[in-house]
MIMIDO-519719 format. One line per field, with one value per residue: residue in one letter; x negated, y, z of N, C-alpha, C, O, CB in turn; chain. Coordinates in Angstrom, 2 decimals. Atoms other than C-alpha are relative to their C-alpha. Glycine has a CB too. Layout:
! MIMIDO-519719
residuo	(a | ...) .
nx	(X | ...) .
ny	(Y | ...) .
nz	(Z | ...) .
cax	(X | ...) .
cay	(Y | ...) .
caz	(Z | ...) .
cx	(X | ...) .
cy	(Y | ...) .
cz	(Z | ...) .
ox	(X | ...) .
oy	(Y | ...) .
oz	(Z | ...) .
cbx	(X | ...) .
cby	(Y | ...) .
cbz	(Z | ...) .
cadena	(A | ...) .
This chain:
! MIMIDO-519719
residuo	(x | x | x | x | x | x | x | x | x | x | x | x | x | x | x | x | x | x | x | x | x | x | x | x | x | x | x | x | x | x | x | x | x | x | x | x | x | x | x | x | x | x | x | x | x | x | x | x | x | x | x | x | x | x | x | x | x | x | x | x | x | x | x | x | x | x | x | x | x | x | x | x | x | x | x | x | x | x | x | x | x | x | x | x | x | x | x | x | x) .
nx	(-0.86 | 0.56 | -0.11 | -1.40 | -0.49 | 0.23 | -1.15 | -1.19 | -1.01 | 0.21 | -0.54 | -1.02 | -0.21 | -0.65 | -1.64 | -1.04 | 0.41 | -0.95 | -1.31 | -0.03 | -1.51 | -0.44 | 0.68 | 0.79 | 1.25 | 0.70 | 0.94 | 1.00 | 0.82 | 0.36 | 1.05 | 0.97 | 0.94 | 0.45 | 1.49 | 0.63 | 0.29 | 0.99 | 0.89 | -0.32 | 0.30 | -1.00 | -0.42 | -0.88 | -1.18 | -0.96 | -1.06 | -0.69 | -0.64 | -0.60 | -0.98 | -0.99 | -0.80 | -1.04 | -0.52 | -0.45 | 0.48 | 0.09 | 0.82 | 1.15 | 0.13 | 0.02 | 1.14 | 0.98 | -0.26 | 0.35 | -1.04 | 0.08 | 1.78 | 0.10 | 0.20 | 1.38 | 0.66 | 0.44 | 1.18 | 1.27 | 0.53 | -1.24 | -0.92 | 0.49 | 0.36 | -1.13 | -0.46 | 0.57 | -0.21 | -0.70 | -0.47 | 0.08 | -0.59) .
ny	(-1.17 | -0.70 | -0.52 | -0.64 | 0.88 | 0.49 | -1.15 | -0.58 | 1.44 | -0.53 | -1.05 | 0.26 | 0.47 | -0.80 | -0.58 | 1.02 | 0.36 | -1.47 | 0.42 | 1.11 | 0.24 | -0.30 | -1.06 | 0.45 | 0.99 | -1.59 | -0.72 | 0.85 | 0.22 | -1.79 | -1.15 | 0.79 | -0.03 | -1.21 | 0.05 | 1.22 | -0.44 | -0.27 | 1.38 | 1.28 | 0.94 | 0.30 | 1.17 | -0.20 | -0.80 | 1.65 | 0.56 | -0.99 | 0.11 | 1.64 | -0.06 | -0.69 | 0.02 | 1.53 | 0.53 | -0.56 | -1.28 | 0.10 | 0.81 | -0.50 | -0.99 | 1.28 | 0.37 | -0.91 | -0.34 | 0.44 | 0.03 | 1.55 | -0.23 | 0.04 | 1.92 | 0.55 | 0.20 | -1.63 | -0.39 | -1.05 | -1.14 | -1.14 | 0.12 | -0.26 | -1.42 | -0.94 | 0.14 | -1.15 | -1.17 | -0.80 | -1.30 | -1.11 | -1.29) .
nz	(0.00 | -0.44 | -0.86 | 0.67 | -0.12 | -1.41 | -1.04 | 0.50 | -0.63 | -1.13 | 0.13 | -0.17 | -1.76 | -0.95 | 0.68 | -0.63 | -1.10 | -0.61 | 0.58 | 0.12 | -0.41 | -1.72 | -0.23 | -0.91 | 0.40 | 0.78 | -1.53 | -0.16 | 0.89 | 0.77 | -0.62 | 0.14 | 1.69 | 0.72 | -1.11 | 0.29 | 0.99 | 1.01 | -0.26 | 0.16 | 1.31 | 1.26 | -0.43 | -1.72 | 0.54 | 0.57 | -1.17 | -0.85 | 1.30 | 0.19 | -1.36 | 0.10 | 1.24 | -0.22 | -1.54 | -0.58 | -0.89 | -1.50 | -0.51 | -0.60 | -1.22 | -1.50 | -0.09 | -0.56 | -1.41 | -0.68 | -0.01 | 0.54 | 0.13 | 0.91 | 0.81 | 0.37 | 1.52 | 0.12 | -0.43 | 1.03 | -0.50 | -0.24 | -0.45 | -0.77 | -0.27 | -0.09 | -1.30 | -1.35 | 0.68 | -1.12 | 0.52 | -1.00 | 1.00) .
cax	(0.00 | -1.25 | -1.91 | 1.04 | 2.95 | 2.13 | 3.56 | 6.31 | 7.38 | 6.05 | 8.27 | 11.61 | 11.16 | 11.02 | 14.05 | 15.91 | 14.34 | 16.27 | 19.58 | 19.86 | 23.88 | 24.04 | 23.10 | 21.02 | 18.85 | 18.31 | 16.79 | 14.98 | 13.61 | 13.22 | 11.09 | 9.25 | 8.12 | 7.69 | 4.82 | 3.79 | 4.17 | 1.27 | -1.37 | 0.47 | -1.16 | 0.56 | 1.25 | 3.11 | 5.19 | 6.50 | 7.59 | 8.86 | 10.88 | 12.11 | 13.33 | 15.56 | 16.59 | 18.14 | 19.22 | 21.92 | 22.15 | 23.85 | 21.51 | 18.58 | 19.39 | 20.23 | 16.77 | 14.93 | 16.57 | 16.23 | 19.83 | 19.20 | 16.22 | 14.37 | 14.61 | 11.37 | 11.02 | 10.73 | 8.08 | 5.69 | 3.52 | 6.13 | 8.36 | 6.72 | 5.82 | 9.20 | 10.14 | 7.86 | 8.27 | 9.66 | 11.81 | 11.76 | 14.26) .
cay	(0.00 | 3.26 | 6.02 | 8.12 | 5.20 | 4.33 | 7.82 | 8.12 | 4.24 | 6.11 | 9.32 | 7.25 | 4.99 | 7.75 | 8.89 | 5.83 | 5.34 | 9.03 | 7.68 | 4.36 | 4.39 | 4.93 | 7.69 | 5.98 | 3.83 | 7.55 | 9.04 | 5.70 | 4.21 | 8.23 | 9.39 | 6.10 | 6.54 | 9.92 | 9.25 | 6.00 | 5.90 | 7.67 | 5.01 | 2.12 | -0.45 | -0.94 | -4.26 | -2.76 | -0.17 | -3.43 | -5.02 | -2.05 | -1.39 | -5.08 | -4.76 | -1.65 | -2.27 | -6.23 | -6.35 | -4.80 | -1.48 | -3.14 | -5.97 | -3.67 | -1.58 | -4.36 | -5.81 | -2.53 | -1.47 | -4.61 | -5.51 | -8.87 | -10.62 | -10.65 | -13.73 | -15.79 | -15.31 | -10.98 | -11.40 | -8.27 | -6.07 | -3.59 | -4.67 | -4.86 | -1.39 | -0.24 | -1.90 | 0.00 | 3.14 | 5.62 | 8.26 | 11.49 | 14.50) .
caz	(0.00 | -0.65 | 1.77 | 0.39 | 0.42 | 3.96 | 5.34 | 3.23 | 4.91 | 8.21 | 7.69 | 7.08 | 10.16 | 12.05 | 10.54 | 11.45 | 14.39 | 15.51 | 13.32 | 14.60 | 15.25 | 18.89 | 20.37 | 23.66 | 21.19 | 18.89 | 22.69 | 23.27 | 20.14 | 18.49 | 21.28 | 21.32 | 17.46 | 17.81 | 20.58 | 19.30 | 15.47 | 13.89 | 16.25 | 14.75 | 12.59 | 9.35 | 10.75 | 14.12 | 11.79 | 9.51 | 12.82 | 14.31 | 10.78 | 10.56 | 14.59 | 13.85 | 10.30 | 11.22 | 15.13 | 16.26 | 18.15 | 21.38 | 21.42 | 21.22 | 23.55 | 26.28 | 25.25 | 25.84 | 28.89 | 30.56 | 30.39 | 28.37 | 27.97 | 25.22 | 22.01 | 22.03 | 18.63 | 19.15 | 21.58 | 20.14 | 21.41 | 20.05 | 21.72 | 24.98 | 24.64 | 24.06 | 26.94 | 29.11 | 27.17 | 29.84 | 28.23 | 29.89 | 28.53) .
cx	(-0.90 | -0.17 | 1.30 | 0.87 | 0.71 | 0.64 | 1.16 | 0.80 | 0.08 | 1.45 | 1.94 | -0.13 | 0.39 | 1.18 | 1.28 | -0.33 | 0.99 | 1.50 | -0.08 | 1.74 | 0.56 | -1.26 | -1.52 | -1.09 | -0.46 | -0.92 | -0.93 | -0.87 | -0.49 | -1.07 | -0.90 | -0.90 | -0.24 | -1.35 | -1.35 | -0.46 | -1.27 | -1.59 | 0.32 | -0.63 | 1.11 | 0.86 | 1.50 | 1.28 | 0.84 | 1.05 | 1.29 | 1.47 | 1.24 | 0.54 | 1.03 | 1.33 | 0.88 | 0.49 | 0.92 | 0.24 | 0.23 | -1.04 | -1.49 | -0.22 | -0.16 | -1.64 | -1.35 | 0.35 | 0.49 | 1.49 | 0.33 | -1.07 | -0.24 | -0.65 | -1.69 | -0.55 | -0.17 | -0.48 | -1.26 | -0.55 | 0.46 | 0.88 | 0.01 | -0.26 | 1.35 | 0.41 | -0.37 | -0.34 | 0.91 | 0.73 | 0.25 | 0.75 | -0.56) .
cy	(1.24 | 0.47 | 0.84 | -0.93 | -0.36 | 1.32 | 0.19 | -1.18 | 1.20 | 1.02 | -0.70 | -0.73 | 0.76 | 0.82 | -0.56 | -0.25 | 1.21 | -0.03 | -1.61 | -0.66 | 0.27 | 0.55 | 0.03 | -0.83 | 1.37 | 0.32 | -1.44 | -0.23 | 1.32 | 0.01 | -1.36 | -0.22 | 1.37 | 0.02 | -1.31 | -0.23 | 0.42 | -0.90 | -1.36 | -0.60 | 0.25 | -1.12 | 0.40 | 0.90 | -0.99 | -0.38 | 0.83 | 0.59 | -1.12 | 0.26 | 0.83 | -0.04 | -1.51 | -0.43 | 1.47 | 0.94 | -0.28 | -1.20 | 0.44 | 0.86 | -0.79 | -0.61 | 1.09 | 0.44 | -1.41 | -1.07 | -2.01 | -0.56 | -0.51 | -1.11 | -0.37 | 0.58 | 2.05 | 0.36 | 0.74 | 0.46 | 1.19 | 0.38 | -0.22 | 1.43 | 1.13 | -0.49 | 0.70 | 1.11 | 0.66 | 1.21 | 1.01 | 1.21 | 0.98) .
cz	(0.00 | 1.06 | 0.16 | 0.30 | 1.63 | 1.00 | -0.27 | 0.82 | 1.40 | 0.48 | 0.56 | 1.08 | 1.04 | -0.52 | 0.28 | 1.03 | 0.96 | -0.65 | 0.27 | 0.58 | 1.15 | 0.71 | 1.58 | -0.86 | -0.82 | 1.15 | 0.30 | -0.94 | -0.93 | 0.70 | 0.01 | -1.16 | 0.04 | 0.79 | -0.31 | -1.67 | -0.79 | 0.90 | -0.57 | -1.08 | -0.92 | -0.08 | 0.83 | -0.91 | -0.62 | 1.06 | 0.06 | -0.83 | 0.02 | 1.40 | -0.52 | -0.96 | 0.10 | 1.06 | -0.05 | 0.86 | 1.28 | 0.20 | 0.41 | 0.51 | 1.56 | 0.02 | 0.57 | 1.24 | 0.94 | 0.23 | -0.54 | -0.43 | -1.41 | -0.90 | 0.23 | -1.14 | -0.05 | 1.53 | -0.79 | 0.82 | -0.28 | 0.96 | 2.05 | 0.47 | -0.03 | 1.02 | 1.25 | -0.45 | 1.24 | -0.96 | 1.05 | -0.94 | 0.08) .
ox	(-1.82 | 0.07 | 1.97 | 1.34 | 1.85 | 1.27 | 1.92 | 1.96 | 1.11 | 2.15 | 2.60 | 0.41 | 1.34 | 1.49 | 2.37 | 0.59 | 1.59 | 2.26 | -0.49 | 1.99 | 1.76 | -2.45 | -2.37 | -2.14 | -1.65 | -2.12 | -2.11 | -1.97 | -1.43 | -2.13 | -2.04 | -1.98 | -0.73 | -2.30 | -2.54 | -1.66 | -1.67 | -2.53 | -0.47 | -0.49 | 2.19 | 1.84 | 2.65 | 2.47 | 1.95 | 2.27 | 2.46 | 2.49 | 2.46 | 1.71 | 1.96 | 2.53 | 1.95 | 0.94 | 0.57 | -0.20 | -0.48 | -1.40 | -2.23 | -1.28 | -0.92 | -2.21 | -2.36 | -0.60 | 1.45 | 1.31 | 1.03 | -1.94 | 0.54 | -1.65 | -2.57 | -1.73 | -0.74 | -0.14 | -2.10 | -0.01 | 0.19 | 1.19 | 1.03 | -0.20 | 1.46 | 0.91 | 0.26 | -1.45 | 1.80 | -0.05 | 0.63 | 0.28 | -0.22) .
oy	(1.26 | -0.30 | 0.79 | -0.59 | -0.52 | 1.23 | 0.74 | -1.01 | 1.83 | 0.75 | -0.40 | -0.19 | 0.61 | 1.95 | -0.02 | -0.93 | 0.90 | 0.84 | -2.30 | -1.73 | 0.51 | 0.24 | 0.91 | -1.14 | 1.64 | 0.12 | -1.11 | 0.33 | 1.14 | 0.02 | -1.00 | -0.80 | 1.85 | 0.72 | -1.44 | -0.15 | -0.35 | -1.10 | -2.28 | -0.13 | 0.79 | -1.25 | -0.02 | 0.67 | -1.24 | -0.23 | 0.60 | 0.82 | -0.95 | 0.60 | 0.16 | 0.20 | -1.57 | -1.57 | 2.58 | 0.52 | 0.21 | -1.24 | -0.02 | 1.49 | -0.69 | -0.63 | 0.81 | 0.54 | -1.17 | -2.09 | -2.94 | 0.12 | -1.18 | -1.78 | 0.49 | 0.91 | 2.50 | 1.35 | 0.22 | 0.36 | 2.15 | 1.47 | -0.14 | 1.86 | 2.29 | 0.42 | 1.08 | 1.45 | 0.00 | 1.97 | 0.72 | 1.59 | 1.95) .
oz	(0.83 | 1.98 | 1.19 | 1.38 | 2.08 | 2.05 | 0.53 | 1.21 | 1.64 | 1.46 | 1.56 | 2.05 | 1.82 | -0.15 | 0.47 | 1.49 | 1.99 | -0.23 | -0.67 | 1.13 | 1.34 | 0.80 | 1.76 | -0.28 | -0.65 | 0.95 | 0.39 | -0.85 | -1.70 | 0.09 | -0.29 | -1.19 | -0.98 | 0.44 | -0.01 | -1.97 | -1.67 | 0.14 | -0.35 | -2.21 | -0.65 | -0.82 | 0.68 | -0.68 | -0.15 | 1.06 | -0.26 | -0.19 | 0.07 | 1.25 | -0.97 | -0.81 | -0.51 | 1.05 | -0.46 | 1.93 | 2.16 | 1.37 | 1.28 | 0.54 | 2.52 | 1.11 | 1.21 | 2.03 | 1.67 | 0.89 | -0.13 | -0.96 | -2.07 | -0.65 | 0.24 | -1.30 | -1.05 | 2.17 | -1.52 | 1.91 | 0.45 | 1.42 | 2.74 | 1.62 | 0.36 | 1.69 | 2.24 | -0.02 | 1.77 | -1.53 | 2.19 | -2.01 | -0.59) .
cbx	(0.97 | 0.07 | -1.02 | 0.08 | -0.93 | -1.84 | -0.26 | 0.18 | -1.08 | -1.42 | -0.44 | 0.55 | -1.16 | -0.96 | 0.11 | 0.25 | -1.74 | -0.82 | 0.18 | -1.34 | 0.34 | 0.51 | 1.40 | 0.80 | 0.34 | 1.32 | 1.38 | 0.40 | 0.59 | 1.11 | 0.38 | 0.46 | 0.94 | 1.05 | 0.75 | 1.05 | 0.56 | -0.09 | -0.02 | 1.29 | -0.07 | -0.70 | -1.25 | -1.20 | -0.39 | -1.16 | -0.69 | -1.16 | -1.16 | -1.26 | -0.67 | -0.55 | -1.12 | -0.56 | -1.50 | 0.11 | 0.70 | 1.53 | 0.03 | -0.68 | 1.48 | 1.41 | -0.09 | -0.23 | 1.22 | -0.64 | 0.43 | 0.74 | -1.09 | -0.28 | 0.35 | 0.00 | 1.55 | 1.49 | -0.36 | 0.37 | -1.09 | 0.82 | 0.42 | -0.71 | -1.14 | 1.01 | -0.18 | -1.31 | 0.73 | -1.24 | 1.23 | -1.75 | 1.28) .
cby	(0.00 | 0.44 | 0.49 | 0.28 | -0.72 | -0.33 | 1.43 | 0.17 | -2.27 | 0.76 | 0.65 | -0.42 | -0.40 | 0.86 | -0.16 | -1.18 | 0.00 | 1.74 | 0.46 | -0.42 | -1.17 | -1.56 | 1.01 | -0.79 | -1.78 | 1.61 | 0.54 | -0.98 | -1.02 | 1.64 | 1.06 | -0.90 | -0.47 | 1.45 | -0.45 | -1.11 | 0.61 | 2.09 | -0.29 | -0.16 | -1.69 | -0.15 | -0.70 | 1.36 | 1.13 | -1.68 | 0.08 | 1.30 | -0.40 | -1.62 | 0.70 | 0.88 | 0.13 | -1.22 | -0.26 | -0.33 | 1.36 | -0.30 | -0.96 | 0.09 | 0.99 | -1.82 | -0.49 | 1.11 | 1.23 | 0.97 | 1.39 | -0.25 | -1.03 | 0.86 | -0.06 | -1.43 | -1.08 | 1.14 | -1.04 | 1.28 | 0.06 | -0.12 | -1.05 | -0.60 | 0.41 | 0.15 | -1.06 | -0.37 | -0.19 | 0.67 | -0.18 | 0.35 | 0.51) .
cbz	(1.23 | -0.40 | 0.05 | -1.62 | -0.54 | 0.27 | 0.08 | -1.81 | 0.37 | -0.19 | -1.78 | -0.94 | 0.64 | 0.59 | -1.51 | -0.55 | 0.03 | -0.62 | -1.73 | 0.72 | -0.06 | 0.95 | 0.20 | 1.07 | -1.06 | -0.35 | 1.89 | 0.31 | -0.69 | 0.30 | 1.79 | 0.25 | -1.73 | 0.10 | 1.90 | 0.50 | 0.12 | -0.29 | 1.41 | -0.09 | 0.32 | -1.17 | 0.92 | 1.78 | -1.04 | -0.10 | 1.57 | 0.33 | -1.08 | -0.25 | 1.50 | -0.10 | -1.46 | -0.26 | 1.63 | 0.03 | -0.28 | 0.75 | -0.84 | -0.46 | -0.01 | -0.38 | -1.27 | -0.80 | -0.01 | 0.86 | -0.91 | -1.01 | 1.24 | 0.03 | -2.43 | -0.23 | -1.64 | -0.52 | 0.45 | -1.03 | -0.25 | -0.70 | -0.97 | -0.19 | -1.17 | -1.05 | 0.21 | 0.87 | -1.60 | 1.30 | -0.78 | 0.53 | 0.15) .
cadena	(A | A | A | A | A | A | A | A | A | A | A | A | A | A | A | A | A | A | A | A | A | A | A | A | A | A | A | A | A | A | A | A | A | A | A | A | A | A | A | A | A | A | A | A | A | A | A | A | A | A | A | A | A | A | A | A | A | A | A | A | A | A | A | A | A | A | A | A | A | A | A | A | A | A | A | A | A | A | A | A | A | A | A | A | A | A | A | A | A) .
């Protein structure tokens, strides 16, 4: 992928990451790409992409706030980190 390429994916993530249907995962997963995001492998953005764009907004909200625990199979180091991601208004 280019470099161009690689921000323009960057750009819309965080785009959906701040439009993600419900307005507690926008304030969670938003402020978590807006702090996290431009350190991420190209790898970790994919994931992070693939989490938002195919799970459900109440399932990944219950998974990040602790509420339900989270599948085997979306054990990440993303996903870890959004878990202990502190949002602060």
């Amino acid at each position: 992928m280019t470099e161009d390429a690689a921000e323009v994916r960057r750009k819309r993530l965080l785009f959906r990451c701040h439009h993600t249907g419900m307005k507690e995962n926008d304030l969670l997963i938003g402020s978590f790409a807006d702090r996290n995001l431009p350190a991420m492998s190209d790898a970790d953005v994919e994931w992070l992409e693939w989490l938002v764009m195919n799970h459900d907004d109440i399932d990944l909200n219950y998974w990040i706030t602790g509420r339900k625990e989270v599948p085997p199979e979306l054990e990440h180091p993303v996903m870890r980190a959004l878990i202990a991601f502190k949002y602060v208004a």
